[in-house]
N, C-alpha and C positions, 0 to 999 in steps of 0.2 A: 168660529165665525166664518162667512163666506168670505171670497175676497174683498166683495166688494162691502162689507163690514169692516173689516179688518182695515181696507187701505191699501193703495199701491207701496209697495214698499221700497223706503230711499235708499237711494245707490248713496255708495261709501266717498265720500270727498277727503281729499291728502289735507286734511286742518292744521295748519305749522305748530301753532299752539297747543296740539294731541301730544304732540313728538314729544319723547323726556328731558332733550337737551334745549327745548326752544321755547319762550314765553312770550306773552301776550305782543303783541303791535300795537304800540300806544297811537300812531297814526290810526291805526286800522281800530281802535275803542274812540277815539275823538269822532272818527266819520260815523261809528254805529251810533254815540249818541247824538251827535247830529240829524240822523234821519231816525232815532226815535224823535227828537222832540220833536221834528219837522211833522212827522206822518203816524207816528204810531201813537203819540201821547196826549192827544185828543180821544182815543176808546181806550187805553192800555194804561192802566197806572205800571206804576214802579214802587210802590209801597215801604219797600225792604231796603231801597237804596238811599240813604242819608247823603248829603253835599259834602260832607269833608271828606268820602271814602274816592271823591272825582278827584281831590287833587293829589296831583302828582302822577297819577294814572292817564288822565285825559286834560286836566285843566290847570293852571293854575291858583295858588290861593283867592286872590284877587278877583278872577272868572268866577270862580264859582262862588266866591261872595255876593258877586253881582248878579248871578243868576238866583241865589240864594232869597236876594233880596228885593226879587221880582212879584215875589208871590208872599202873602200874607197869614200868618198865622194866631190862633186862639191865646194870647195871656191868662196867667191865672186871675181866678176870680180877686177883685180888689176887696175892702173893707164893705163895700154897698153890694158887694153880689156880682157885679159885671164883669164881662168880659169883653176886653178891647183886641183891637187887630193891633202885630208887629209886622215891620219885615222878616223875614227870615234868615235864620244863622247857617253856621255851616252843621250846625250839631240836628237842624233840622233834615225830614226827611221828604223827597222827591213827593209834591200831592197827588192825592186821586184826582179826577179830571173830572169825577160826580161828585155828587154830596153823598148816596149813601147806592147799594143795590140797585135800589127801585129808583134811581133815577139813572140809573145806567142801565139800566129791560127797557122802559119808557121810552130813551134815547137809541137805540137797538133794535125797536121791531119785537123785544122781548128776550132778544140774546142778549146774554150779561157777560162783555169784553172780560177774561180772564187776567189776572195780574201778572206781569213778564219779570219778575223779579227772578223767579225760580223754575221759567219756562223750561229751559233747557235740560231740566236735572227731572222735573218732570212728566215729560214725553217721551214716550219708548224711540230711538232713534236720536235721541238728544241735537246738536246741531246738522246733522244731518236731514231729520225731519223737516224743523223748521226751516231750512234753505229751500227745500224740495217743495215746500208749501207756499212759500212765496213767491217761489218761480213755479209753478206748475199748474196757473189757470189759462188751461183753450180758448182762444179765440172765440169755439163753441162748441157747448158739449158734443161729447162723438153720439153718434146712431145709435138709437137703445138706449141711451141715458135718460132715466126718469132723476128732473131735478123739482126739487120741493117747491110752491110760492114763497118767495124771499129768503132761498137759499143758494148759494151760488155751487158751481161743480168746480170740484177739486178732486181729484183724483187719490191723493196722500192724506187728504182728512176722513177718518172713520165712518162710512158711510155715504162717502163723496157728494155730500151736501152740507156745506158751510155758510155762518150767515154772513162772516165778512167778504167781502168782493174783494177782487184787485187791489190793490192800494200803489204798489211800486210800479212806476214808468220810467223809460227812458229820460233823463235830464230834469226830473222830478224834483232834485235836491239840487245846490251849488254847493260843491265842497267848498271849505276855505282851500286847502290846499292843490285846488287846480285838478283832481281824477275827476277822469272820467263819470260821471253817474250814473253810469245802466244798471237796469235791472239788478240784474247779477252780482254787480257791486255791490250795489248798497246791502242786498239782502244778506253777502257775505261778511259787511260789514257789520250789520246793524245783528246777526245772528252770533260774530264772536264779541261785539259788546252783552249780549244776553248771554252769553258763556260765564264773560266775567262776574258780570252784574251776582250771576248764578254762584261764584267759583274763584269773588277775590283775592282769598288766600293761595291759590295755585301757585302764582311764580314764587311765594314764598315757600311751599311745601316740596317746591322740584328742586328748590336749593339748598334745601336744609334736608333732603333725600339726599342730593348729590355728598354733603359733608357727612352723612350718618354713615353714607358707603364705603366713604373714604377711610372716614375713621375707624371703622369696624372692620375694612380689609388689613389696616395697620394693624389694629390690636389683635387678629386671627393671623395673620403672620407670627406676631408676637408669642402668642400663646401655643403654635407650632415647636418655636427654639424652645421656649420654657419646656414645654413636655420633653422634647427629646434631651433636653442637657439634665432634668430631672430624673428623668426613668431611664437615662441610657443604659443607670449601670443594674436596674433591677432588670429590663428589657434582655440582654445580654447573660445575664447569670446562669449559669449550670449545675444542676443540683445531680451527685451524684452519690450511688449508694453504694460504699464499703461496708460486706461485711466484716465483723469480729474473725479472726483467723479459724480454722478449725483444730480441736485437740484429739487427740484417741489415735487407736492402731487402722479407724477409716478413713486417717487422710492420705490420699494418695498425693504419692510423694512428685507427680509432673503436672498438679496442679496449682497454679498460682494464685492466691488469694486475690480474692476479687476480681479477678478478670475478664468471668462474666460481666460484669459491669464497668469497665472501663474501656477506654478507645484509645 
């Protein structure tokens, strides 16, 4: 592909949560879903993400009961066929923001919002990508940009005509905890909550690396002494070849049996 099929391609950002010794920022998951729900979850379902996987990670029980039980879901059908609405539990999962597709093209211009449960994992560029994408629309396309009717230029999306617009501004969101809200922020935040979203077994997987290491540097130490205290004495061994003496009038009488072959 040309470049400009292809995409500007995103520079590499120091993500603390890459590193092998360091996991998630649960402040830094409370503010990303924060400015999902605020700005992204009106086009962007979350499909994949069920409410009891928020607590403890970003919410607690109680939060996210509450948010749980904001929105309404299908019971099974009764004895007469019907189906009534419930609140919502924790065992429930994060709604679509449509009813089905085609009311999400309709809503769209015809573009159909992609679900961000599994953005991350993906898009080639992984968090990377997506940060560069949400910071990196121009003021106005540069000279020589041909942009589509009702597609905006971005530079990092394939083709650099996307239909969604801007969405992050400065002071857009109110954290609860008082950061700042710029751009930048939030895209950093709301980008390693889509990591997790993507990725929540991670701080489980980098700890239970850490003990697999551990414990397998012990038992290969281990298994170092075993070898040498078991083979030391075959390791060491010297196999040496005495001939039988020689008989008759050809043995000459200043040579020593065996000699050849011993030291």
């Amino acid at each position: 592909m040309t470049p400009q099929e292809e995409g500007l391609h995103p520079a590499k950002y120091p993500w603390e949560h890459e590193k092998l010794y360091k996991t998630f920022d649960h402040g830094t998951l409370r503010r990303g879903f924060q400015v999902y729900r605020e700005v992204c979850s009106s086009c962007h379902s979350l499909s994949r993400v069920p409410y009891r996987t928020l607590v403890g990670n970003m919410m607690t029980v109680d939060e996210a009961k509450g948010l749980a039980e904001e929105n309404e879901y299908d019971t099974e059908p009764n004895d007469e066929g019907e189906i009534e609405k419930r609140p919502g539990k924790l065992s429930d999962y994060i709604p679509n923001p449509y009813k089905n597709d085609e009311a999400a093209r309709a809503a769209n211009n015809g573009a159909l919002p992609p679900d961000l449960s599994l953005m991350v994992k993906a898009r080639h560029g992984g968090c990377n990508y997506i940060f560069s994408l949400l910071t990196g629309y121009p003021e106005e396309p540069p000279a020589g940009a041909v942009v589509a009717s009702g597609l905006n230029f971005n530079p990092y999306f394939p083709g650099t005509g996307i239909a969604m617009a801007r969405v992050l501004y400065d002071g857009l969101v109110d954290y609860e905890d008082g950061t700042k809200a710029t751009t930048s922020q939030m895209a950093k935040d709301v980008v390693e909550f889509l990591n997790w979203s993507a990725e929540p077994e991670m701080d489980d997987r980098k700890r239970m690396g850490w003990k697999v290491m551990a414990v397998g540097g012990v038992l290969f130490a281990i298994s170092i002494w075993v070898k040498r205290y078991k083979w030391v004495n075959v390791k060491t061994r010297r196999l040496l070849y005495d001939p039988p003496p020689m008989k008759g009038p050809n043995r000459p009488d200043n040579v020593t049996v065996g000699s050849a072959f011993r030291k």
